[in-house]
C-alpha positions, 0 to 999 in steps of 0.5 A, a space after each residue: 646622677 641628676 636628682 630623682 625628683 618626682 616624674 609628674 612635678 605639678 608645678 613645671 611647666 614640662 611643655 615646650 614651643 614647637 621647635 621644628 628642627 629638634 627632629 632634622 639632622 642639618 638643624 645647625 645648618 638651619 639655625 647656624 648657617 656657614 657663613 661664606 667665604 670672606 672675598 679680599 678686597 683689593 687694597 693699596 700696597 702696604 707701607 711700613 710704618 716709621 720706626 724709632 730706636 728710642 721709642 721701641 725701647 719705650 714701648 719695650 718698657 711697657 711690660 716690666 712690673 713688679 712682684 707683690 715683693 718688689 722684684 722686677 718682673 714682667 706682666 705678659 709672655 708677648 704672645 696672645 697664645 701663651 698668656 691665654 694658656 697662662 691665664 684661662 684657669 679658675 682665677 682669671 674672670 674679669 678680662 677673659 673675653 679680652 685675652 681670648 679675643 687676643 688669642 684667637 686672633 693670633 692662632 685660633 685653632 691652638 685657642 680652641 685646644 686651649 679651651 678644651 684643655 681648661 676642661 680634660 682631666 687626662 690631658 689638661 688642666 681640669 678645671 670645669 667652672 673656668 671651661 665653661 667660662 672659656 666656653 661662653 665666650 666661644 658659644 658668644 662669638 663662635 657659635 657654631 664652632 662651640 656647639 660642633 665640638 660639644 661631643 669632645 667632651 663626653 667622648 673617648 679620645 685621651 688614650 695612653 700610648 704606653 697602652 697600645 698592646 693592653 685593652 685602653 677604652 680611653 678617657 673623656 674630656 670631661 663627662 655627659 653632665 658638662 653638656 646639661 651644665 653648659 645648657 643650663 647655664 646658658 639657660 640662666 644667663 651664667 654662661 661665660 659670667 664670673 660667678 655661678 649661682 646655678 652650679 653651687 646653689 645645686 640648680 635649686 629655684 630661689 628659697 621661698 620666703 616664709 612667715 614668722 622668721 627673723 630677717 637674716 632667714 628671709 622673714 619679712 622685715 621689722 614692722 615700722 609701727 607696733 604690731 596688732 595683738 597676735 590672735 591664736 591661730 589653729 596649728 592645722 589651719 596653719 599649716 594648710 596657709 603654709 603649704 597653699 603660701 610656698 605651692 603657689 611660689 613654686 607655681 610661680 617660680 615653675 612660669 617664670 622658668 618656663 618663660 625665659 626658657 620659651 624666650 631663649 628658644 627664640 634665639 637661634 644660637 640657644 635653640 642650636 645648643 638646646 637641639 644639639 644637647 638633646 640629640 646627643 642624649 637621645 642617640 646615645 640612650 638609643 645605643 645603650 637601650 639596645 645594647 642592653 636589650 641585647 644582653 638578656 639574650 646572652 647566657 654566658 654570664 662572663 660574655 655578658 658582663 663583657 657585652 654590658 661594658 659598652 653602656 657608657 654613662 650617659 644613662 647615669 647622668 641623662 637629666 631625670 625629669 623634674 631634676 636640677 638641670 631639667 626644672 630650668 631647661 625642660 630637656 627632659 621633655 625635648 629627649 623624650 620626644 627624639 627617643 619616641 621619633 625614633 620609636 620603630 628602631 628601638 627594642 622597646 613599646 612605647 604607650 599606646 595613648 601615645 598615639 591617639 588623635 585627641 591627646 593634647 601637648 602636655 599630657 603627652 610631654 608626661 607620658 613621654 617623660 614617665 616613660 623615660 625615667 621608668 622604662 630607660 633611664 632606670 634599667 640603664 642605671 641598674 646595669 651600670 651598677 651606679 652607687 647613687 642606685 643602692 645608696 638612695 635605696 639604703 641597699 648599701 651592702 650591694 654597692 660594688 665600690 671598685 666601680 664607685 668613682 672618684 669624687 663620689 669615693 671621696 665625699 661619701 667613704 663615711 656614708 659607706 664605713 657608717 652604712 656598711 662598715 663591714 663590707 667596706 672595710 674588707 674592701 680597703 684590706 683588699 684595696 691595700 693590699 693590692 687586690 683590688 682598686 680604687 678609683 683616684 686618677 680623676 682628682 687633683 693632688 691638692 684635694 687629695 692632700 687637703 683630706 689627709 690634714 684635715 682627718 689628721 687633725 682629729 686624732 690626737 684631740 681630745 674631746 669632752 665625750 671619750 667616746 664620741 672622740 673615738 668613733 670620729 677618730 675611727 670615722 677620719 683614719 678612715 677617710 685617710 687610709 682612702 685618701 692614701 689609696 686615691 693618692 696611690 691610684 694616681 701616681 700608678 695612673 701618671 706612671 702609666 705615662 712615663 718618667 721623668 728623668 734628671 729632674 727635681 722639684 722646688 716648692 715655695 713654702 713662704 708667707 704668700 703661699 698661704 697656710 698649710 693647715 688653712 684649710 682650703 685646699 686651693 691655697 697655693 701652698 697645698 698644690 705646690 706640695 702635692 706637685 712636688 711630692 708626685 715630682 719625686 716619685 715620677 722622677 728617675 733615680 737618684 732624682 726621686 724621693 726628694 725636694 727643695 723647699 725655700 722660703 728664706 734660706 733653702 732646703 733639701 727635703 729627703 723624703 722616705 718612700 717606705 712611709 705613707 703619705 699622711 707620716 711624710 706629711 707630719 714630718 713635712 710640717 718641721 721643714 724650715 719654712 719662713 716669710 720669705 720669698 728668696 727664690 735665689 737663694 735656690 740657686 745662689 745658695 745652695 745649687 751654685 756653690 755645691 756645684 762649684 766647691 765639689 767641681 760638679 761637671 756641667 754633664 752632671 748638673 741637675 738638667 731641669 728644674 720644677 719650681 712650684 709657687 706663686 711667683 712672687 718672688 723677693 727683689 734679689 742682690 744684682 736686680 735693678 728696677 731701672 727702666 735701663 738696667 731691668 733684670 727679673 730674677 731668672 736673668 739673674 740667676 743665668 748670669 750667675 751661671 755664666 759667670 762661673 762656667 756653668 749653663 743654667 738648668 732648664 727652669 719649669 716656672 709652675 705658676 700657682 696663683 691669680 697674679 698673671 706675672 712672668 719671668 720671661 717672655 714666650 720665646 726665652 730658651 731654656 724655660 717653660 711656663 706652666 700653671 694650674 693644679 693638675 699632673 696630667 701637666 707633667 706628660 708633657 715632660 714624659 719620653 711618652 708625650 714628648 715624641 706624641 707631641 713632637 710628631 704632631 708639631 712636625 706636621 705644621 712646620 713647613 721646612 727644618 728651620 723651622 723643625 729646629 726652632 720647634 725642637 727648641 725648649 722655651 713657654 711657646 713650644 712647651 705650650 704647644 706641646 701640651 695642646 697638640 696631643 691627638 686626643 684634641 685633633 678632633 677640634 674643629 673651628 667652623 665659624 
């Protein structure tokens, strides 16, 4: 919800340019005009250019490399499409626009699903900075295609096919929010950049600079000659001077954000985003302020609740004026304006003063803004029970916490025991015992693991205060007991979708992978653990409850179901876990002779393989870095195979690093390509998503060979498999 800020902020200049198209539905046609049909010039037949044997084979050399441990290896997929989907996650920054570029060149309604599969959390991979990255680069060279499509963000198209016959309102994309961050950060010219300030300074104006602090604070710096003798100054006078010194700084820092806003508006591409934005707030608040006029004449208080269900959320997070997003952008005001445009539809009076001849632009801008936050946003928010309301209010024994979501579930369950420590407790009895639920599905595996290591920490420690020690053990094994029902509500989540059947996960735990108690739940090693733990209980019997590790020398790790998350982590702290990167071994070491010595028949061999790791793997026994003879350790191992009559298993390589490397290219049978940190991947290799997807795949073939070539398991198909779910089919490219 965005921040509740005083409505009059003396200090923002709350007005806006006139802008005529804020009001006309065919705005974008207005400022973003369909360019017309590009007409084929006749040119000359064209002649096929002159090829050489040896120098395909040079240019074929192009592409080998080497891992960070010298294994021969290979630096792109050969497919703009597939390396796209490889690399727009949240590691890649510097040579984004050049792969997009690539991508859409080659295929760009399937890089436009890409890009929207960066942001969904039910059917992609959930990263929201990397999203607005990739969206940058789409609202710079495809304007009107990136502000068409915004409404896939906040609207609900993921739906479960296992959830036909049951009462599936379906899952957004991403959330309202996205659209004020996108405007914001196209706002402050970080749309598309490396790095945001805005996201992670909270959208807070630059610190004001004050007197009297060292300079590692923002003081003024040493002075180069001896100071003056100090004269006692009143501490009243003081402070007065203080408070004129930052007034006067936000005042400054208020124009300066309202001239690059009126600046921006100048540009037809932004006014294009900064109307869209506006629009779709505004309609939606004018459903939702209806909706809920409609229910205080309802009486039946169940027929009511069921009538309230239809508010979406766009009252939570519809900017509050003078809010974070607001104080850059002035949405607010532009909201204000559409809702009062639409005045005689709505349930509600709009001020009188509001009508008057003589009011100027700004006091109305005000008026209107008051008026949205008073008689709008905040009934809205009252009906949708939203837990930022009671908490900012200290009425935190009214909070419905089966309705809290799941970020806000993680990073304020201490405010809620410490508040509240009663009700909260019977709540998570409750949720423990299956009574009631806790929202988890939202978050990544890796975060909710990286909370069971750090609160684990602080059981056992002991500290110089006894008691002191005591109330944070009490405060961490709370924090546990959610994360282990977040974790729960995840995997019940992902089964919803399905299983996956003959299927077994191997999990890096070598040096490169990072440190298991680091700290940073980004570092490899945490994702690669908790995919490999969901793998085992997604998977079907006899391949469920279990893993391999490898670093070394590999290991089958047994895991017991009856044990909780936080005692099957301790216990996954003694595995044996090494320097090396002996990905191999796996299969030379451990699956290959047990198959031979017990005479495993091929129909009994593990099918498919899960590898969880940064992929650099160790150069193994066979490889060779020479131009000629290049082998990565894929080629290898299914050489290996061969040799003893057996087919290799289908190999997953889930790609959890920065490097970009890859062991095969995007049409080698027998293997997928996959990276990020998200679950919701693992549906491909659902019975549920395979047919979804396969059914969509059937209607760009154009005759069987080409439906065979699909039907084929190999990155490209795997790939388009994962875009081509319908909750993308609502992607348009228009420009």
């Amino acid at each position: 919800m965005a921040s509740t800020s005083s409505v009059v902020a003396t200090t923002q200049r709350v007005g806006l340019p006139d802008i005529p198209e804020l009001f006309d539905p065919a705005f974008l046609d207005l400022l973003l005009p369909k360019s017309a049909p590009a007409t084929e010039a006749f040119s000359e037949p064209q002649v096929a250019a002159p090829t050489n044997p040896m120098m395909q084979a040079l240019h074929d050399t192009e592409n080998q490399t080497l891992t960070a441990n010298m294994a021969p290896t290979l630096g792109s997929t050969l497919s703009p499409t597939l390396d796209a989907f490889r690399s727009l996650d949240g590691f890649k920054k510097d040579n984004l626009a050049e792969v997009l570029t690539k991508s859409w060149a080659e295929d760009a309604t399937i890089t436009l699903r890409l890009i929207w599969q960066l942001r969904s959390v039910p059917d992609g991979k959930g990263e929201k900075e990397a999203f607005y990255r990739a969206f940058g680069w789409l609202y710079d060279n495809h304007p009107r295609t990136a502000v068409s499509n915004l409404h896939l963000l906040y609207e609900p198209v993921c739906f479960n096919a296992n959830l036909k016959n049951k009462n599936d309102t379906g899952r957004a994309h991403g959330y309202w929010k996205d659209l004020l961050n996108i405007l914001a950060l196209a706002t402050v010219g970080e749309l598309g950049s490396g790095e945001s300030t805005f996201l992670h300074r909270g959208g807070r104006a630059a610190p004001v600079k004050r007197r009297g602090r060292g300079r590692r604070f923002g003081g003024r710096p040493p002075r180069s000659t001896p100071a003056e003798p100090k004269v006692r100054q009143d501490p009243e006078e003081h402070n007065r001077e203080s408070q004129c010194e930052a007034r006067e700084a936000r005042a400054s820092a208020g124009l300066e954000r309202y001239e690059v806003l009126t600046s921006k508006l100048k540009d037809p591409k932004y006014r294009a985003l900064y109307i869209a934005v506006a629009r779709q707030f505004a309609t939606r608040l004018c459903t939702d302020i209806s909706l809920l006029t409609q229910s205080e004449s309802i009486s039946a208080h169940a027929d009511r609740l069921t009538h309230l269900r239809q508010l979406s959320l766009v009252g939570k997070w519809a900017p509050s004026a003078g809010g974070s997003h607001d104080r850059f952008t002035n949405i607010t005001t532009a909201i204000s304006y559409l809702l009062h445009d639409s005045r005689t539809s709505l349930p509600i009076t709009f001020p009188s003063s509001l009508e008057s001849a003589t009011i100027d632009p700004l006091q109305k801008a005000t008026i209107l803004r008051s008026f949205l936050q008073r008689w709008v946003l905040a009934p809205l928010r009252t009906a949708s029970e939203i837990p930022e309301t009671y908490m900012s209010a200290n009425r935190w024994n009214e909070i419905k916490y089966t309705r809290v979501p799941s970020l806000c579930m993680k990073n304020n369950s201490e405010l809620f025991f410490k508040h509240d420590p009663e009700g909260f407790q019977d709540y998570m009895i409750d949720v423990e015992s299956g009574k009631k639920t806790i929202s988890g599905a939202t978050l990544m595996p890796n975060e909710i693991l990286h909370q069971i290591v750090k609160n684990s920490s602080e059981f056992n420690e002991i500290k110089k205060y006894p008691k002191l020690a005591e109330f944070k053990k009490t405060i961490a094994e709370n924090k546990v007991r959610v994360a282990e029902a977040q974790w729960n509500t995840l995997i019940s989540k992902l089964r919803e979708s399905g299983s996956i059947d003959n299927a077994i996960a191997i999990c890096d735990v070598s040096g490169s992978m990072g440190s298991f108690t680091s700290g940073d739940p980004k570092m490899p090693i945490m994702p690669a653990l908790a995919l490999s733990l969901i793998l085992s209980k997604l998977s079907k019997p006899p391949f469920n409850d279990g893993f391999i590790t490898f670093s070394s020398r590999p290991e089958f790790v047994r895991l017991d179901p009856t044990k909780s998350l936080y005692d099957t982590v301790a216990g996954m702290v003694h595995t044996h876990w090494e320097m090396n990167t002996n990905f191999n071994a796996v299969f030379m070491k451990l699956l290959l002779p047990l198959a031979i010595k017990h005479q495993v028949q091929q129909e009994d061999m593990i099918k498919r393989l899960f590898v969880f790791s940064d992929m650099q793997f160790d150069e193994a026994g066979g490889q060779s870095s020479d131009a000629a003879t290049w082998e990565t350790n894929y080629g290898v191992i299914e050489k290996a195979y061969k040799a003893a009559g057996y087919e290799v298993p289908q190999v997953v390589f889930w790609d959890l690093s920065q490097y970009g490397t890859t062991e095969v290219t995007a049409e080698r049978t027998g293997v997928a390509l996959m990276n990020g940190f998200s679950p919701a991947l693992m549906k491909v290799f659902m019975g549920e998503s395979e047919e979804e997807e396969l059914e969509g795949w059937e209607k760009v073939t154009e005759d069987s060979k080409k439906a065979k070539k699909a039907d084929e398991f190999n990155p490209l198909n795997t790939m388009r498999k994962s875009v081509m779910k319908k909750s993308f089919d609502g992607l348009v490219v228009v420009d």
